[in-house]
C-alpha positions, -999 to +999 in steps of 0.1 A: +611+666-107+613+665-143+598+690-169+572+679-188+597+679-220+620+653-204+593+630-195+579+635-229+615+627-246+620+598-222+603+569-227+609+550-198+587+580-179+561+573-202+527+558-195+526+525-216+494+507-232+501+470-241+478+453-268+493+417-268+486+396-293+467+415-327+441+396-339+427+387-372+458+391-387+483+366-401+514+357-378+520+374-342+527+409-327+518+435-305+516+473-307+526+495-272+516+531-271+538+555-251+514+584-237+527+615-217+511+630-184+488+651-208+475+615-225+487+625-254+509+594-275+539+602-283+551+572-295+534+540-313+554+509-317+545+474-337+567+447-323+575+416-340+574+396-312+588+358-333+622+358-348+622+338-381+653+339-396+649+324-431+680+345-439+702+326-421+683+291-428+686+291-459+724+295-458+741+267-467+715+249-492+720+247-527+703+274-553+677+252-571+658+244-533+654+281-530+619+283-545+607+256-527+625+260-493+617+297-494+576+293-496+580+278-460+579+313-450+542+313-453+507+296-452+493+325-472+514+337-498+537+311-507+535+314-545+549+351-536+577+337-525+583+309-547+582+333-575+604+360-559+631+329-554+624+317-588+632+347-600+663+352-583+676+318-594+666+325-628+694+350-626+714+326-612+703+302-639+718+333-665+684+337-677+675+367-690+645+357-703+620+330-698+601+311-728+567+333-733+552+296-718+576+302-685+562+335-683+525+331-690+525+301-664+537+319-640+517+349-642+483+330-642+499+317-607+506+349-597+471+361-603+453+332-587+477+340-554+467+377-556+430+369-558+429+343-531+448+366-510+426+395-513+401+372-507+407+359-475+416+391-460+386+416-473+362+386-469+368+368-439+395+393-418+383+426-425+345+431-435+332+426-401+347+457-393+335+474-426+299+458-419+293+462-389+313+487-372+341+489-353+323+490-316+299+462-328+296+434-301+329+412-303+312+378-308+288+393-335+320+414-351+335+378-373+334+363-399+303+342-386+284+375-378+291+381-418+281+341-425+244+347-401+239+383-417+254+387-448+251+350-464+259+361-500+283+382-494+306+352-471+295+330-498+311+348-524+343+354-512+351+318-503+343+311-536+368+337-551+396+323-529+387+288-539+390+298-575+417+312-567+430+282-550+422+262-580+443+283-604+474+277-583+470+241-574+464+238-618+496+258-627+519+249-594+508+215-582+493+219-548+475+251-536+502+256-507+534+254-515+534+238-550+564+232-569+554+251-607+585+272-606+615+266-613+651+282-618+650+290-654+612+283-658+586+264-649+582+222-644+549+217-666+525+236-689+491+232-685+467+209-709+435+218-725+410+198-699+427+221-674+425+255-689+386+245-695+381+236-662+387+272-649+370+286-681+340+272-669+338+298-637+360+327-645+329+345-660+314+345-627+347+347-611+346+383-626+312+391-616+316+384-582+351+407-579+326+439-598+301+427-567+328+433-544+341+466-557+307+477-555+304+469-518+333+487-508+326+517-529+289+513-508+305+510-474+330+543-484+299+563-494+280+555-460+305+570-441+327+589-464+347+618-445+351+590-414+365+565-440+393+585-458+403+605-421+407+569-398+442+562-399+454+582-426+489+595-427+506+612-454+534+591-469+558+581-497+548+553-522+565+526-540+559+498-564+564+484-596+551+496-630+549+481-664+583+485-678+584+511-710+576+495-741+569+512-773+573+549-755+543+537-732+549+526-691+535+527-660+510+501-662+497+483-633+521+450-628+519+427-601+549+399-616+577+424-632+582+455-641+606+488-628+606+506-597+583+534-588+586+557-561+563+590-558+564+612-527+533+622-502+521+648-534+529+629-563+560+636-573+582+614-588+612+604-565+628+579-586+611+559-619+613+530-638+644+520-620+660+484-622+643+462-601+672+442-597+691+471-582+668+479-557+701+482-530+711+512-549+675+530-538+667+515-506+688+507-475+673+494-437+669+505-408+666+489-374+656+495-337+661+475-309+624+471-300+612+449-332+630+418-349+616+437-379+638+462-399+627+500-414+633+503-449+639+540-464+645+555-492+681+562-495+678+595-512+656+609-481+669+598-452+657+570-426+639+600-411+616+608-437+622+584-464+596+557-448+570+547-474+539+524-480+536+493-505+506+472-518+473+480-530+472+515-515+507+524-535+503+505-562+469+520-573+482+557-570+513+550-584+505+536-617+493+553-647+466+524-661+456+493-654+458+471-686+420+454-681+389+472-688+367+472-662+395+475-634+406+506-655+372+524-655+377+517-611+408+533-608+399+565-622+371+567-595+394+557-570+418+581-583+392+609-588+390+607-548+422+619-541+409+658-557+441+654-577+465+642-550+475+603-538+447+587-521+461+585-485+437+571-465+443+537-447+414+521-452+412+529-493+438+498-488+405+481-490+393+500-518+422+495-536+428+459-529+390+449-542+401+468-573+432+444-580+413+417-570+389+427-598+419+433-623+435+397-613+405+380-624+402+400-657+436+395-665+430+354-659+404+354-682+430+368-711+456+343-702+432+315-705+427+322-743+467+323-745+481+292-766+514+294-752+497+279-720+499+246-733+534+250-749+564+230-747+592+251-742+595+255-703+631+261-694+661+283-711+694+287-691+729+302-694+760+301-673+756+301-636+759+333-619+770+338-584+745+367-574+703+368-574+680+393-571+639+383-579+618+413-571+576+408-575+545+427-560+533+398-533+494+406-524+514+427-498+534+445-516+568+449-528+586+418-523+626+415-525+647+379-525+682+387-523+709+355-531+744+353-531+761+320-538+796+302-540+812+281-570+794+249-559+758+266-560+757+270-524+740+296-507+762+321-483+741+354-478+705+363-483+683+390-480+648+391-475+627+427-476+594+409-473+560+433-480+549+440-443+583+451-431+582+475-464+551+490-442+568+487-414+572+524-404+536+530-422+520+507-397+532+523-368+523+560-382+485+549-389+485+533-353+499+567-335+471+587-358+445+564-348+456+565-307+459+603-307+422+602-327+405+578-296+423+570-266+414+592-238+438+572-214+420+568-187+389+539-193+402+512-217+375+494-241+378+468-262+365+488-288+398+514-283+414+484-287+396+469-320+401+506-337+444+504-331+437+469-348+415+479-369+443+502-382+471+478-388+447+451-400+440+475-434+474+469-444+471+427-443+500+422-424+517+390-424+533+400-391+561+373-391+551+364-425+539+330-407+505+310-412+472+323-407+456+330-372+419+337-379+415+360-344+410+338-316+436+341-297+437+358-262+444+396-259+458+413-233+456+453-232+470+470-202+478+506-191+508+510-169+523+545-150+558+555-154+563+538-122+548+503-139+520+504-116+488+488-137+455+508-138+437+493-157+435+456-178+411+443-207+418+404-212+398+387-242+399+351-242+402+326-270+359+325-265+359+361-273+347+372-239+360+406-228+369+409-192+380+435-168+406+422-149+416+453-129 
């Protein structure tokens, strides 16, 4: 018979927990929990369960489709994308620097995809859990037991994603995959009917976000100590900051900037690094269970150079935001943390409502810019045979990777898309939350809403894939080492929760 420390290093003698697919997240996957004889986990795994490969797609196709062809890799945050390729090509281009029209543009884009994004997934993926609990009934826990109960609130955050909508369709085209960027700059300015147009609602547009912030400072203070303990895992951080200008960096920056890393206590790692030689600080890891890789920081090792992008990093890592009333946030978001990174996993909330506040303030500036409505869209050099576009997607840190031949054809690309930056991150918060509720022996579905619960903070975009709004069937089962099945919850696309076993 085997010792207790063989089984427990073995995980084929492990007891294994299946939930299969997540829900109320964007793409597909499924997180297994390995548990020993004591019920203990011991490990927690997220599997990508669709293989994409954009990398290898794209190979092949000229430069200047990259923007557009790229997008394809999402429903949700295509201008990400289309802006991480257009920046890539813009090195390709041999621009190295865009007309202060170019640049505006495509920051206003930028901002209406961050706000949208935000939206959609505090609003319509994530408050039900917030409002109502985590073990509230399954077919009252949606985002039609927020529209029956909370009318004002679901109200309000369609309406910030359609303004947010609106500012991409304006400054891109269409409000999925538009075609505003492009190598070198950007296909059209905008004109003065336009920029009125969303005048006329960004002053509610801002109230709306301060409503929001309020709410989720509300829902922390209800249940405080349970809120910053669920989930939470001490890790690394990265992002970008504000490049230094004038002897002053470190300013929030969701379109360009350098590279920050601090560690789990605030310490810098690395800081105001290159963002176009992100290779030299990060490498990839991989494991033969997910079709998604484990980025690290090389200085630390694979082993304990994991970290955590988006709202949660980007919000401890920099030193200011550059708007006002987003500012006057941070420091009470900051002032939570007693003088160390806030670490918990659902402040991802927090801290996204926050940006989302910032990206409506800092729409309001642009649309008193001139240079909105300039002429001067495109500036070029000679073409370049490597391209690197770095940008903070709603996600997180977003890398595009080009390498081309003489005829402007593509031969090798890399991807480091937000979620698999979080990769390791995810599965941490899910092993926290398993040891925290699972008592291995009578599944529920609300054990299996609080492991979601836990990757669902960090608005994954599992496959980085279209939406799926949580309707699809689960499956959550709980095997012996000897894959015999004791016990089975099954939701169905209804939301009915059945046991099977």
């Amino acid at each position: 018979m085997s010792s207790k420390l063989e089984t427990a290093n073995d995980p084929e003698k492990l007891e294994r927990i299946v939930i299969n697919p997540l829900t109320r997240v964007e793409g597909h996957g499924k997180v297994t929990l390995l548990q020993d004889e004591n019920l203990n986990i011991k490990q927690a795994r997220l599997h990508i369960t669709e293989f994409r490969g954009f990398e290898k797609f794209i190979q092949g196709r000229p430069y200047w489709e990259l923007p557009v062809l790229v997008q394809r890799l999402c429903g949700i945050c295509p201008v990400s994308h289309h802006l991480a390729a257009a920046k890539a090509t813009d090195m390709i281009v041999g621009t190295s620097e865009l007309t202060d029209t170019a640049t505006k543009i495509r920051r206003l884009m930028h901002f209406g995809q961050t706000l949208q994004s935000h939206a959609l997934h505090f609003f319509h993926l994530c408050s039900p859990d917030l409002l109502f609990g985590f073990d509230d009934d399954v077919r009252h826990r949606n985002i039609v037991g927020v529209i029956e109960d909370s009318p004002e609130i679901a109200k309000q955050g369609v309406l910030l994603r359609k303004y947010g909508q609106e500012v991409i369709r304006i400054t891109s085209g269409k409000r999925i995959h538009g075609t505003g960027a492009i190598p070198g700059g950007i296909n059209k300015s905008l004109s003065k009917k336009e920029i009125d147009y969303l005048k006329s609602d960004i002053d509610q547009v801002i109230g709306w976000a301060q409503e929001a912030v309020e709410l989720i400072k509300r829902l922390f203070s209800e249940h405080y100590d349970y809120h910053m303990d669920f989930a939470s895992i001490d890790s690394n951080m990265l992002s970008l900051v504000g490049k230094n200008v004038a002897g002053k960096g470190g300013a929030f920056e969701l379109y360009d900037g350098g590279l920050r890393a601090k560690d789990k206590n605030g310490n810098i790692i690395f800081d105001n690094v290159e963002n176009t030689a992100y290779n030299e600080y990060i490498r990839e890891g991989v494991k033969n269970w997910s079709y998604m890789k484990f980025p690290f920081i090389k200085s630390i090792g694979q082993e304990d150079g994991w970290y955590r992008v988006g709202p949660l990093a980007r919000v401890n890592n920099c030193d200011y935001f550059p708007t006002p009333l987003a500012e006057k946030e941070r420091k009470e978001f900051v002032a939570a943390g007693k003088g160390q990174p806030v670490q918990s996993t659902l402040a991802y909330h927090w801290a996204r409502l926050i940006e989302l506040l910032h990206c409506t303030e800092a729409i309001a500036e642009l649309l008193d810019d001139d240079d909105l409505c300039g002429k001067e869209l495109l500036n070029r050099g000679e073409l370049q045979n490597c391209g690197i576009g770095v940008i903070e997607a709603p996600r997180g840190t977003l890398f595009h990777h080009y390498e081309i031949n003489d005829d402007g054809i593509v031969e090798k690309a890399n991807l480091i898309v937000s979620t698999t930056n979080n990769n390791q991150a995810m599965n941490e918060s899910i092993r926290k939350v398993a040891n925290q509720y699972l008592d291995g022996n009578k599944l529920s579905e609300a054990l299996l809403n609080q492991v979601e619960v836990a990757v669902r903070a960090y608005d994954p975009c599992l496959s980085c894939a279209t939406h799926a709004i949580g309707k699809m069937p689960m499956q959550l089962n709980l095997v012996n080492e000897n894959e015999e099945l004791l016990d089975r919850l099954e939701k169905r696309v209804t939301g009915e929760i059945n046991r099977t076993v």
